[in-house]
C-alpha positions as CSV (number, residue, x, y, z in Angstrom):
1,X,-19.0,37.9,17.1
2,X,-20.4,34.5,17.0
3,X,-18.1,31.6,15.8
4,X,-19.2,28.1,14.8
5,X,-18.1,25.0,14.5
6,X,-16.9,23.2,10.6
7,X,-19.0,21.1,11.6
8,X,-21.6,23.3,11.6
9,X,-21.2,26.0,9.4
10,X,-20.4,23.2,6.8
11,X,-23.6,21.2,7.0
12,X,-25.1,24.6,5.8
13,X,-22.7,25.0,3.0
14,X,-23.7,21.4,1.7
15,X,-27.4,21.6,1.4
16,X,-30.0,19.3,1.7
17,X,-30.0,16.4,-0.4
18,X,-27.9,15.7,-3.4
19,X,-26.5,13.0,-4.4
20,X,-25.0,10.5,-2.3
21,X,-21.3,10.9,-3.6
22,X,-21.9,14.9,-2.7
23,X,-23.1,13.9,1.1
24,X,-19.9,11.8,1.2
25,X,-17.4,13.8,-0.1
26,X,-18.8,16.2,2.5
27,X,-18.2,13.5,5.1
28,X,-14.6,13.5,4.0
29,X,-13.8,16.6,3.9
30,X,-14.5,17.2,7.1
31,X,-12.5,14.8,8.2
32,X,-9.3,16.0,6.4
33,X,-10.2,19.5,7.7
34,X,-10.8,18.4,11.4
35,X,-9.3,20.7,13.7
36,X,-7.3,22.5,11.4
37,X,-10.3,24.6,10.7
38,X,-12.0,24.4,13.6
39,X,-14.3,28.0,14.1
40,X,-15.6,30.3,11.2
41,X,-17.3,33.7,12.4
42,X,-20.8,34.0,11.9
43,X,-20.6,36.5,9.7
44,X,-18.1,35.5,7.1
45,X,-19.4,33.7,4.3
46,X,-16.7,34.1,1.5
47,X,-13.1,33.8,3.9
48,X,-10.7,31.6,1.9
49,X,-10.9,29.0,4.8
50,X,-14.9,28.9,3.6
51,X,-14.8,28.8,-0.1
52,X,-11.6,26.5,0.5
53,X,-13.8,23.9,2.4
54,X,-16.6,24.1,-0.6
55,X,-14.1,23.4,-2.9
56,X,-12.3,20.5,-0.9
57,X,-16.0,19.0,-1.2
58,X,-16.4,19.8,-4.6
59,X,-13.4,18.5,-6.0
60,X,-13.8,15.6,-4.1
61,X,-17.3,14.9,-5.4
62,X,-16.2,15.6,-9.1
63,X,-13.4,12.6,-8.5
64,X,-15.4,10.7,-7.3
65,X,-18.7,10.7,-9.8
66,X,-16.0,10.9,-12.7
67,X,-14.0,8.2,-11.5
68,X,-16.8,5.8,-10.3
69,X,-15.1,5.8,-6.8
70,X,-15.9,6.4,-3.0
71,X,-15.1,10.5,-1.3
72,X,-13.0,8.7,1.0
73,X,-10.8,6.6,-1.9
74,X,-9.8,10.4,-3.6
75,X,-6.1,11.2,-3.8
76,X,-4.5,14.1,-3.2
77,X,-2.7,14.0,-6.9
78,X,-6.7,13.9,-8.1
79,X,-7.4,17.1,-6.7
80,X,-4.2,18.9,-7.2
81,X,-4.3,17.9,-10.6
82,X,-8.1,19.6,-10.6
83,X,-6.7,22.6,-9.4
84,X,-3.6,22.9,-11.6
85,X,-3.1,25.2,-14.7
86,X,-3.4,23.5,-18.1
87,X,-1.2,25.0,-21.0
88,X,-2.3,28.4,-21.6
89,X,-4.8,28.4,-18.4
90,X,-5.9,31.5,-15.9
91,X,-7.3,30.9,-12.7
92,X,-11.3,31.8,-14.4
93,X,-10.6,29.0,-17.2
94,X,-9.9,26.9,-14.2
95,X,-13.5,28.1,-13.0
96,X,-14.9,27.2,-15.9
97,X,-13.6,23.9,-16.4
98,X,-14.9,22.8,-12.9
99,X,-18.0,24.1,-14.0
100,X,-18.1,22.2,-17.2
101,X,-17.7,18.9,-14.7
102,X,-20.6,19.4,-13.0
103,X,-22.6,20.3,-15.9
104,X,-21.2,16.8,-17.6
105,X,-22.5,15.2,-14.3
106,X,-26.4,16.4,-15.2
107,X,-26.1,20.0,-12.5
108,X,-28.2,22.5,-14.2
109,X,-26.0,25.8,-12.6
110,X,-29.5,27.7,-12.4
111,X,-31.5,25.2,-10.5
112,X,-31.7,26.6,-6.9
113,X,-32.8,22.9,-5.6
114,X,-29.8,21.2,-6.7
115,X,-27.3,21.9,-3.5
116,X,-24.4,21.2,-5.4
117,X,-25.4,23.6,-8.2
118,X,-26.1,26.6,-5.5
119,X,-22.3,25.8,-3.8
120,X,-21.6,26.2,-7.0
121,X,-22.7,29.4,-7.8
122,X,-20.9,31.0,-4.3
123,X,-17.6,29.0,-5.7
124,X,-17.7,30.4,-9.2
125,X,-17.5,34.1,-7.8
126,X,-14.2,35.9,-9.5
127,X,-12.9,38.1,-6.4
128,X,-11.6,41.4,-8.9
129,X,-10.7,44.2,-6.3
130,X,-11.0,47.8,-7.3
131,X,-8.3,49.6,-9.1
132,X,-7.8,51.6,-6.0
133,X,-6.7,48.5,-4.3
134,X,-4.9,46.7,-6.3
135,X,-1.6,47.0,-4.7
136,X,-3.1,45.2,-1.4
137,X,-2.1,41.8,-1.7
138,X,-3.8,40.8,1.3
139,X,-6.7,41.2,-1.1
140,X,-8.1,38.2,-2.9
141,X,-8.1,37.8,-6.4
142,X,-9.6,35.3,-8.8
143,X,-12.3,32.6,-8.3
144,X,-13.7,31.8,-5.2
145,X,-13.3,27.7,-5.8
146,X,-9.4,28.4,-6.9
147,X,-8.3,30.9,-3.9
148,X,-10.0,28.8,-1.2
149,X,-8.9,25.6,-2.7
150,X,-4.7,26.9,-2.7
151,X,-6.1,28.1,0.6
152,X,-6.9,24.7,2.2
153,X,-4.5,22.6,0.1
154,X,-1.2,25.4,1.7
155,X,1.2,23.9,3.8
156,X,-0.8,26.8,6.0
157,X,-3.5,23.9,7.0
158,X,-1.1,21.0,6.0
159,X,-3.9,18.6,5.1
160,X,-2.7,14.8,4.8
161,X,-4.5,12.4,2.1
């Protein structure tokens, strides 16, 4: 099994091109994640610790465009309150209410040259295990962008704004 770096695996999970706010709050987030997260196996594409880094970088780009601000100026509060339940909320209206962000900054979720789009669209997966495992609760449940984000966000990785 071959591991690589965040660094790495990360520039591959942010795309090419974008706009400049998304190749920041890339920048950022791998700082905040430094070693914390250091290796990812090769062949693991959907472990918390991945979709948690996409969604790090997501939420901080979302901030940022909304709030006319730099990655790097993002506080925590901002993305725990991104990631919170509103009144009456599940974990897929949380989904779709990032989504609805990044359709309100101009992303067209079906454009496959738009790299934050196509994050998007390995983010917005809802994990729904099969009946026969649904006592396992080392199985994950829910959207992608919501698991990986409690993921990164748990004292587990103990990231500091």
């Amino acid at each position: 099994m071959q591991m690589t770096t965040l660094d790495e695996r990360s520039r591959q999970w942010q795309g090419e091109g974008g706009p400049v706010e998304w190749v920041q709050a890339w920048d950022r987030t791998r700082e905040l994640i430094g070693t914390r997260l250091r290796y990812f196996d090769e062949q693991d594409t959907d472990d918390s610790a991945a979709d948690g880094v996409s969604a790090l970088a997501t939420a901080l780009y979302i901030t940022a465009r909304e709030q006319r601000i730099e990655p790097a100026a993002v506080p925590r509060q901002a993305i725990d309150d991104l990631i919170r339940r509103h009144s009456g909320e599940t974990d897929p209206d949380i989904a779709h209410r990032w989504q609805a962000h990044l359709e309100n900054l101009g992303h067209d979720m079906d454009n496959p040259t738009d790299p934050v789009s196509a994050r998007w669209r390995v983010l917005r997966f809802n994990r729904e295990p099969d009946d026969q495992y649904w006592e396992d609760t080392t199985l994950r449940r829910g959207p992608a962008v919501v698991e990986g984000l409690r993921y990164v966000l748990s004292p587990h990785v103990a990231l500091t704004f």
